[in-house]
C-alpha positions in Angstrom: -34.4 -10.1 34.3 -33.4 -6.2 34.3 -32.7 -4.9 30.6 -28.8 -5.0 29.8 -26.7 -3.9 27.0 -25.1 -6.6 24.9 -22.0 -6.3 23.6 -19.1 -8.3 22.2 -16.3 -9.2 24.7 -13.0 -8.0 22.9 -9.7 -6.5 23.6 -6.9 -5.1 21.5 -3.8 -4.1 21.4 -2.2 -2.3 18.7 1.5 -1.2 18.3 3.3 1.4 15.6 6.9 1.9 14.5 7.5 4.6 12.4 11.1 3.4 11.2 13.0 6.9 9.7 15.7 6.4 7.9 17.2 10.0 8.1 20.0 11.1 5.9 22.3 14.6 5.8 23.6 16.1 3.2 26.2 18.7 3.5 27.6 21.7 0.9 29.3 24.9 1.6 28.3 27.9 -0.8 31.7 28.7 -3.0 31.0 32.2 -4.0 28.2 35.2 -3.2 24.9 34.6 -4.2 22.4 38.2 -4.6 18.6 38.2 -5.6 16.8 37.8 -7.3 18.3 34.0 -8.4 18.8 30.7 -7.7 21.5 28.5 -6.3 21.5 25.1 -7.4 23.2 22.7 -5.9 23.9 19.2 -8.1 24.2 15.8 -6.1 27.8 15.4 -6.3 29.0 18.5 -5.1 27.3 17.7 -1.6 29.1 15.5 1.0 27.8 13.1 3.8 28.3 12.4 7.4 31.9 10.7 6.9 33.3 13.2 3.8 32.5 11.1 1.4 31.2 12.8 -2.1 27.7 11.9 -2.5 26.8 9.5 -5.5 23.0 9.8 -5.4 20.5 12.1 -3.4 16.9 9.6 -2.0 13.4 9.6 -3.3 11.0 10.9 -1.1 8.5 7.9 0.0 5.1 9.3 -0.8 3.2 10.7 2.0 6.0 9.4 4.3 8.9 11.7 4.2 10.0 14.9 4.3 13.3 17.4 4.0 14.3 20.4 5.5 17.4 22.7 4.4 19.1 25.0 7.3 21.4 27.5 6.0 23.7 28.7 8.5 22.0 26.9 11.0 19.0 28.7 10.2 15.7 26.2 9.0 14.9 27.9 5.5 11.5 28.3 4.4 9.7 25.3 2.1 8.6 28.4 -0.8 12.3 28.5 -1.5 13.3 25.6 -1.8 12.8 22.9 -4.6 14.5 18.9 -4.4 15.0 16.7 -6.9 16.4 13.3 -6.1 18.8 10.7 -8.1 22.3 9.9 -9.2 25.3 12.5 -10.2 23.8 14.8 -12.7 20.0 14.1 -11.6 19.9 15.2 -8.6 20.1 18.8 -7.1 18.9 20.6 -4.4 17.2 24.4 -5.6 17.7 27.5 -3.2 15.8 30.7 -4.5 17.3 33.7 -3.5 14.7 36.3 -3.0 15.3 40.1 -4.2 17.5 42.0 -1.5 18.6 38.4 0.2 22.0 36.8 -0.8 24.0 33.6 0.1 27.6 34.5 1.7 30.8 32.5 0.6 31.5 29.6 2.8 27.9 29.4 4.2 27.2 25.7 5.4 24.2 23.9 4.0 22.3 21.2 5.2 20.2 19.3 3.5 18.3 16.8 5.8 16.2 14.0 4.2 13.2 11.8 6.0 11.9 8.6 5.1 9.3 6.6 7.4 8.1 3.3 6.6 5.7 2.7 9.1 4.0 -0.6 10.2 1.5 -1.2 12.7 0.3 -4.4 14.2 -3.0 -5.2 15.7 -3.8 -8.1 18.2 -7.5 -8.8 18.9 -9.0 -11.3 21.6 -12.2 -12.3 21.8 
Protein backbone atom coordinates (compact mmCIF):
# COMPACT_ATOMS: atom_id res chain seq x y z
CA UNK A 1 0.00 0.00 0.00
CA UNK A 2 1.21 3.60 -1.10
CA UNK A 3 2.04 6.01 1.95
CA UNK A 4 -1.07 8.21 2.92
CA UNK A 5 -1.65 11.02 5.30
CA UNK A 6 -3.90 10.24 8.26
CA UNK A 7 -6.05 12.50 9.47
CA UNK A 8 -9.20 12.84 11.57
CA UNK A 9 -12.50 13.08 9.67
CA UNK A 10 -14.26 16.30 11.09
CA UNK A 11 -16.40 19.17 10.06
CA UNK A 12 -17.51 22.35 11.76
CA UNK A 13 -19.55 24.93 11.70
CA UNK A 14 -19.41 27.89 13.73
CA UNK A 15 -21.79 30.85 13.97
CA UNK A 16 -21.38 34.63 15.74
CA UNK A 17 -23.93 37.30 16.72
CA UNK A 18 -22.56 40.23 17.93
CA UNK A 19 -25.88 41.58 19.53
CA UNK A 20 -25.38 45.85 19.96
CA UNK A 21 -27.46 47.39 21.88
CA UNK A 22 -26.92 51.02 20.60
CA UNK A 23 -28.19 53.95 22.50
CA UNK A 24 -28.28 58.05 21.55
CA UNK A 25 -28.03 60.60 23.57
CA UNK A 26 -28.91 64.07 22.56
CA UNK A 27 -27.99 67.89 24.18
CA UNK A 28 -27.91 71.13 22.53
CA UNK A 29 -25.05 73.55 23.79
CA UNK A 30 -26.96 76.65 25.75
CA UNK A 31 -24.38 79.31 25.61
CA UNK A 32 -20.67 79.94 23.76
CA UNK A 33 -17.99 77.87 24.76
CA UNK A 34 -14.01 79.44 23.82
CA UNK A 35 -10.62 77.49 24.61
CA UNK A 36 -8.92 76.63 26.27
CA UNK A 37 -11.99 74.73 28.64
CA UNK A 38 -14.21 72.21 29.06
CA UNK A 39 -17.87 71.64 28.57
CA UNK A 40 -19.40 69.14 30.68
CA UNK A 41 -22.34 67.84 30.09
CA UNK A 42 -24.25 65.96 33.28
CA UNK A 43 -26.69 62.92 32.55
CA UNK A 44 -29.87 64.76 33.02
CA UNK A 45 -29.48 67.55 30.91
CA UNK A 46 -29.24 65.08 27.83
CA UNK A 47 -32.49 63.72 26.16
CA UNK A 48 -33.25 60.40 24.21
CA UNK A 49 -34.70 59.25 21.01
CA UNK A 50 -38.50 60.01 22.27
CA UNK A 51 -37.70 63.52 24.39
CA UNK A 52 -37.61 62.03 27.31
CA UNK A 53 -34.93 63.46 29.99
CA UNK A 54 -32.34 60.95 30.55
CA UNK A 55 -32.27 59.27 34.11
CA UNK A 56 -28.94 57.37 33.70
CA UNK A 57 -26.10 57.32 31.01
CA UNK A 58 -24.69 53.01 30.29
CA UNK A 59 -21.55 51.36 31.39
CA UNK A 60 -19.38 50.53 28.76
CA UNK A 61 -19.04 46.45 28.59
CA UNK A 62 -15.33 45.93 28.72
CA UNK A 63 -13.62 45.28 25.57
CA UNK A 64 -17.09 45.23 24.00
CA UNK A 65 -18.30 48.67 23.40
CA UNK A 66 -17.55 51.83 22.39
CA UNK A 67 -18.97 55.76 22.00
CA UNK A 68 -18.54 58.31 19.66
CA UNK A 69 -19.78 62.07 20.07
CA UNK A 70 -20.61 64.22 16.72
CA UNK A 71 -20.91 67.77 17.18
CA UNK A 72 -22.80 69.40 14.59
CA UNK A 73 -22.82 66.35 12.70
CA UNK A 74 -19.22 66.31 12.77
CA UNK A 75 -17.50 62.85 14.50
CA UNK A 76 -15.19 64.58 17.29
CA UNK A 77 -11.95 63.30 18.02
CA UNK A 78 -11.54 60.52 21.07
CA UNK A 79 -8.41 63.03 22.75
CA UNK A 80 -11.28 65.37 23.61
CA UNK A 81 -13.48 63.65 24.81
CA UNK A 82 -13.90 61.88 28.31
CA UNK A 83 -17.40 59.65 29.47
CA UNK A 84 -18.45 58.74 32.63
CA UNK A 85 -21.57 56.63 32.98
CA UNK A 86 -24.41 56.46 35.86
CA UNK A 87 -27.48 57.97 37.31
CA UNK A 88 -28.42 61.92 37.50
CA UNK A 89 -25.48 63.51 39.10
CA UNK A 90 -22.97 60.60 38.10
CA UNK A 91 -22.89 60.69 34.88
CA UNK A 92 -21.53 63.37 32.37
CA UNK A 93 -20.17 63.46 29.15
CA UNK A 94 -16.56 65.81 28.98
CA UNK A 95 -15.91 67.91 25.73
CA UNK A 96 -12.35 69.75 25.90
CA UNK A 97 -12.37 72.72 24.02
CA UNK A 98 -8.90 73.20 22.60
CA UNK A 99 -7.21 76.90 22.50
CA UNK A 100 -8.61 78.97 19.52
CA UNK A 101 -11.78 76.27 19.07
CA UNK A 102 -15.21 77.16 20.73
CA UNK A 103 -18.73 75.54 20.90
CA UNK A 104 -21.57 77.81 19.35
CA UNK A 105 -25.05 78.27 21.14
CA UNK A 106 -27.54 75.82 19.97
CA UNK A 107 -24.97 73.34 18.56
CA UNK A 108 -26.55 69.72 18.58
CA UNK A 109 -24.70 66.99 20.33
CA UNK A 110 -24.78 63.51 20.06
CA UNK A 111 -23.65 61.20 22.15
CA UNK A 112 -23.85 57.63 20.68
CA UNK A 113 -23.21 54.57 23.01
CA UNK A 114 -22.23 50.72 21.93
CA UNK A 115 -22.60 47.67 23.71
CA UNK A 116 -21.92 44.09 22.05
CA UNK A 117 -22.52 41.03 23.78
CA UNK A 118 -21.29 38.57 21.54
CA UNK A 119 -21.85 34.68 21.49
CA UNK A 120 -20.65 32.31 19.20
CA UNK A 121 -21.61 28.71 18.74
CA UNK A 122 -19.59 25.85 17.47
CA UNK A 123 -20.96 22.50 15.97
CA UNK A 124 -18.38 19.70 15.43
CA UNK A 125 -18.98 16.20 13.62
CA UNK A 126 -16.93 13.65 13.54
Amino acid sequence: MALQIMKLAIEATSSMNTNPVVERFFYSTISLVTGPNALKIDTKSFFDSTGAEVASLPALTAANSYYKVYMNGVLQMDDLLSYKPGCSGTGNLTITVPQDSSILPNSPIVLEIANFSPDAYTTIHT
